[in-house]
C-alpha positions as CSV (number, residue, x, y, z in Angstrom):
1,X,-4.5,21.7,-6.7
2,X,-3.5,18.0,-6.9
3,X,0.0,16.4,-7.0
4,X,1.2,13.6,-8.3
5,X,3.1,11.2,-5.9
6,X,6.1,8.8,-6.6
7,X,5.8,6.7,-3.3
8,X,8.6,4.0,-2.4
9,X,7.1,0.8,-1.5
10,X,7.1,0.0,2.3
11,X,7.4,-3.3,2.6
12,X,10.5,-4.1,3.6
13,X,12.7,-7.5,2.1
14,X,12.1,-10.3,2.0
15,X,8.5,-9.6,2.2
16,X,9.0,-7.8,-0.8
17,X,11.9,-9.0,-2.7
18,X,12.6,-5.8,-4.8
19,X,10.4,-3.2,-3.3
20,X,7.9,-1.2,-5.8
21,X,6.8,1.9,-6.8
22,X,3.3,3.4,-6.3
23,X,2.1,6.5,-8.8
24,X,-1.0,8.6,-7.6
25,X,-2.2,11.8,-7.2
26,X,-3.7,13.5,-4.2
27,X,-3.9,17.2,-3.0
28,X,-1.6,16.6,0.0
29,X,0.4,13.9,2.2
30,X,-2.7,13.5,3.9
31,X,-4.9,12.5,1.3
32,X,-1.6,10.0,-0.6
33,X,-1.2,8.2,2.8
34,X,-4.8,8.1,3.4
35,X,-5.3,6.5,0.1
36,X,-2.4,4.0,0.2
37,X,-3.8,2.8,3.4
38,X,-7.0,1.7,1.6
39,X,-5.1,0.1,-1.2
40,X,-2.6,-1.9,0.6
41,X,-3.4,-5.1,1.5
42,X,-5.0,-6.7,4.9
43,X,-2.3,-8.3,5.7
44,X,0.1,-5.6,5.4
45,X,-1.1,-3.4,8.0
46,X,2.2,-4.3,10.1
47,X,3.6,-1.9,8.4
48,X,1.6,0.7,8.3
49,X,4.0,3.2,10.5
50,X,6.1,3.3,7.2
51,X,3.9,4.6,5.2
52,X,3.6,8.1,6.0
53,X,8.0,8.0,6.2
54,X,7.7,6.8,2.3
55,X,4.9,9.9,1.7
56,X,6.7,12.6,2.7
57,X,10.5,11.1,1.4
58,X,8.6,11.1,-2.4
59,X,8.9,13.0,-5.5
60,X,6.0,15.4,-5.6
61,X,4.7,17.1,-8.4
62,X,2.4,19.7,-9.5
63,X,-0.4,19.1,-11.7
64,X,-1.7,21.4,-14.0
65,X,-5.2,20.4,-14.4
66,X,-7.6,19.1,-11.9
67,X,-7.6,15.1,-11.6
68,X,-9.3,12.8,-9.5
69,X,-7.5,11.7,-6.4
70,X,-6.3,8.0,-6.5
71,X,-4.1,5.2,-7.4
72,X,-2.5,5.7,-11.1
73,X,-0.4,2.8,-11.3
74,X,1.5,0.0,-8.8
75,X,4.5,-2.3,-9.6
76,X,5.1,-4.0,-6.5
77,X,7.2,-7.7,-5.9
């Protein structure tokens, strides 16, 4: 089974003026954090030790069907 996550952006002002939303799906908090950490940024790896905070604080929901695991969309400032 495979979730879709709602993940908070976690870098924190004024590196990120208004914050962001990342959409994905993955079959646990394992796999979403996992994959965030490949998406993010070099240069963001500072903040790494928020990310798994901003997994397990997210809306989480079921899917019905089986999808591939991954990124889904990113608005991030």
């Amino acid at each position: 089974m495979k979730y879709l996550y709602l993940v908070d952006y976690w870098v924190p002002f004024p590196t990120s003026e208004y914050g962001g939303l990342l959409t994905l799906i993955a079959k646990d908090d394992n796999e979403c954090h996992d994959i965030l950490l490949e998406w993010r940024p070099e240069c963001e790896d500072k903040y790494d030790n928020l990310i798994m905070e901003k997994v397990t604080n997210a809306p989480v929901f079921a899917l019905a069907g089986e999808e591939e695991s991954g990124i889904v969309e990113t608005f991030t400032t």
